[in-house]
N, C-alpha and C positions, 0 to 999 in steps of 0.2 A: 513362397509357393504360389502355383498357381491362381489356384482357390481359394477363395476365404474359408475358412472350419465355421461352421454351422452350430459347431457344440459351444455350449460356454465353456467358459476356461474359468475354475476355482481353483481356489486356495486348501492347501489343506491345514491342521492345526499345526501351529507354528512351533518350530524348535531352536532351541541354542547352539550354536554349529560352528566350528573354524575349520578354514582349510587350508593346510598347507603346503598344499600346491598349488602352482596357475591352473587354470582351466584351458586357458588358451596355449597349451602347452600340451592339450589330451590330444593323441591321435592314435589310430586304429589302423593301422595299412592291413597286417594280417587278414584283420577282420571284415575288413572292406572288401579285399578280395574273395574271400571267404562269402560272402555277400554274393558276390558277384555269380560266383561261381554255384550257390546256392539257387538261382533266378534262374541258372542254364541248364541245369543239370542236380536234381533233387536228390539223389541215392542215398543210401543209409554211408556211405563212406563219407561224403559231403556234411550231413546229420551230427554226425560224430567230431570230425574238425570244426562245425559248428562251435558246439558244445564248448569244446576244451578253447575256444577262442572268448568264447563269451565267460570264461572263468576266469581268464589271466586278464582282462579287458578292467580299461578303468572309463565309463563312461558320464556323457554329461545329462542332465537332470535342471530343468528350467528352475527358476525360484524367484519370490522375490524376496529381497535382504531389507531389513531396516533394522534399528536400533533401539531398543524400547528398554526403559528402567523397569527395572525388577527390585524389590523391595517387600520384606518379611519381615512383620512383625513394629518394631523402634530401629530396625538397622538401618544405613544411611543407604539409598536405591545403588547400585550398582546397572551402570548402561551394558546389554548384552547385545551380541547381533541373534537378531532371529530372521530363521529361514521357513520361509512357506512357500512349498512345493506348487507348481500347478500343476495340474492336472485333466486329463481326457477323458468330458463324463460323454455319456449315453444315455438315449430314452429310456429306458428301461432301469435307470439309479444308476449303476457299475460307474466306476472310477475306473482309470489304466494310466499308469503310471509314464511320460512319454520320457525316451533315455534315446540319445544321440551319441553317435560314435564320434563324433570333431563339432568344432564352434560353429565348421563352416554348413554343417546339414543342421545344425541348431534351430541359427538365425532364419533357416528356410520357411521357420513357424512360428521361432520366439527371437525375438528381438533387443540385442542387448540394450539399444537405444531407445524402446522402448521401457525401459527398466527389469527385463528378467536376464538376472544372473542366472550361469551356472554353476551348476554342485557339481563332482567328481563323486560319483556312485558306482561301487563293484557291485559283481551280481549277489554279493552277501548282503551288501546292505540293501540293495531293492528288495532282498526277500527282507530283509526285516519290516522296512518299509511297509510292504504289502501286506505282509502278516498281522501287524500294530492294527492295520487297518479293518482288520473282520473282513465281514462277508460285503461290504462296499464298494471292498477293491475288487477287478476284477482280473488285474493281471497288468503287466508292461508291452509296450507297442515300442520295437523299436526304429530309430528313423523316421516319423510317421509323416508324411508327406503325400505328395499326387500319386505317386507310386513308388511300389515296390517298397512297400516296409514291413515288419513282420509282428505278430501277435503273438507274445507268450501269455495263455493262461496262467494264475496263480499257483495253481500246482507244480506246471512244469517248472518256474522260477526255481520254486524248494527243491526241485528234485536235482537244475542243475546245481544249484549251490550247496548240495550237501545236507539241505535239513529235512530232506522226506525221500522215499524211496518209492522208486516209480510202483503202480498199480501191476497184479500181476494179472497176465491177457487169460480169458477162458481158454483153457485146455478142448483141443478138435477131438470131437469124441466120431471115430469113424462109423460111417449110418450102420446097418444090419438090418433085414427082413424084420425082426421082431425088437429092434430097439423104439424108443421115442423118439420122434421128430425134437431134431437139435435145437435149443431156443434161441432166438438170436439178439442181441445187443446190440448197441450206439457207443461209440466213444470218439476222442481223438485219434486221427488218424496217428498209428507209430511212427509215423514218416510223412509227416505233409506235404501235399501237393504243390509247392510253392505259385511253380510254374503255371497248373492249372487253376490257383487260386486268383493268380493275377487277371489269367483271359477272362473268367467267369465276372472278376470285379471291372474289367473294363468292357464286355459286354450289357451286363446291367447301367454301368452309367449313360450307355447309350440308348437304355429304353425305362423310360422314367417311370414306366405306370410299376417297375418292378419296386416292391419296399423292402425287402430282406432279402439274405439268401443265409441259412447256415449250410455248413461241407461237414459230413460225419463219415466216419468210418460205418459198414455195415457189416459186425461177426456173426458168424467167424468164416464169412467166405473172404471178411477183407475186405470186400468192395465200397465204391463211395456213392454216399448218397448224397443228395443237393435237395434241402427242404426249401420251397421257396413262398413267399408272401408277395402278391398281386394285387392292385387295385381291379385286376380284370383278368378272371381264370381261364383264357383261352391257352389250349393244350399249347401252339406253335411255341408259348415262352420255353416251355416243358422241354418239349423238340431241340429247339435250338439252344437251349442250357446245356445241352446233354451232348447236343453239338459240337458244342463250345470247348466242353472238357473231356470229352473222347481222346482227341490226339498227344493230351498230357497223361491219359491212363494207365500207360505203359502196358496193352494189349488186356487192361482189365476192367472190372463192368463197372458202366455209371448208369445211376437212378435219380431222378427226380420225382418228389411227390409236392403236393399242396400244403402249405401250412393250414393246418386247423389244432383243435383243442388235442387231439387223437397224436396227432404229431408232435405236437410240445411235449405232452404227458411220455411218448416213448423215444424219440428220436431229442429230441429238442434238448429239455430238459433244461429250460435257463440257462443256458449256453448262448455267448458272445455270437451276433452273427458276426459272417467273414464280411457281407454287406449291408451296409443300411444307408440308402440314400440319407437319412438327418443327419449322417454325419458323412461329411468332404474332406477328404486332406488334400 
């Protein structure tokens, strides 16, 4: 990769594992293209071929391997391979599990010659994986590199894989003279920006004083919000943020506010930024 990663890289706790298959054997065409075609053109039809590729998908998972005796009790040790996962931490604690679709986008970060192997992990097992892990984890990055790679929260992991069911959206209660004003919500966008996610993250790395950016959905008109964190709250960042991801909006509205306390507590809410200069891929 370009860039050095700025995050350490740990271990996580180690497990007894065999694999039998090559790793150097996993490859992803479908899914790649799928990939591709996700970065061009976001729609919910694209969303969905997503999906069902990253279910039949056998992907790669960094680790390092070594050999340690295990031995209970008076029995004679028996040598096991154990596997320790690395892992992509964050300022803020979060773990994210990194999983590459071939050897050859692997290597782009983890290095077989540096000693990490890789594991062969479905999206069953990453959800297991993540789940074991409590509230540490905080989802999977797939591809993670200079660009263009993608962030599944922990939820949505469970939800592709079968073990949770997606959250249901607030029902649009239509206004009237004497109803109450509609309250509005934060969440994941139903359909991520992909395309707008990438201009936004390659505009911030070109102006350093920015330090975060989260992208939240705003219900229930839908629309996207952009919270951002600055060494220097001059509006033009505001401006040109909103610039920036306009023409990926598909004719719908963008917002930008300031991060403060007010912001985290409603919009925020410990959620993953999309950006944070302390970490580079």
């Amino acid at each position: 990769m370009a860039k050095k990663d700025k995050k350490k890289k740990k271990k996580s706790s180690g497990s007894a594992e065999v694999q039998l298959t090559d790793p150097k054997t996993v490859e992803n065409p479908e899914l790649n293209e799928i990939l591709k075609e996700a970065g061009a053109s976001n729609t919910p039809e694209v969303q969905m071929k997503l999906a069902a590729a990253l279910r039949n998908a056998k992907l790669l998972v960094p680790a390092k391997v070594e050999t340690v005796n295990l031995q209970a009790g008076t029995m004679k040790a028996v040598p096991v391979r154990r596997v320790n996962v690395f892992l992509l931490n964050t300022p803020d604690g979060k773990s994210f599990l990194p999983a590459f679709t071939d050897l050859e986008e692997m290597e782009k970060s983890f290095k077989t010659e540096d000693g990490a192997e890789p594991q062969i992990y479905t999206l069953k097992r990453a959800d297991d994986f993540l789940r074991k892990g409590g509230d540490r984890f905080g989802g999977m990055i797939l591809n993670p590199g200079e660009k263009g790679h993608l962030v599944f929260p922990k939820e949505s992991i469970s939800v592709l894989a079968g073990t949770a069911v997606p959250a249901p959206q607030p029902a649009m209660v239509p206004p009237t003279p004497t109803a109450p004003s509609i309250p509005v919500s934060y969440g994941e966008p139903a359909v991520y920006p992909t395309r707008m996610d990438n201009a936004v993250y390659a505009y911030c790395q070109d102006h350093k004083e920015i330090a975060r950016v989260w992208l939240k959905e705003k219900r229930p008109m839908h629309s996207i919000i952009l919270v951002v964190e600055s060494d220097a709250k001059e509006q033009k960042y505001l401006d040109e943020i909103i610039e920036t991801a306009m023409p990926h909006a598909k004719d719908g509205i963008v917002e930008a506010v300031w991060y403060d306390d007010k912001a985290e507590e409603e919009i925020v809410q410990g959620a993953f930024a999309m950006y944070d200069r302390e970490i580079e891929f």
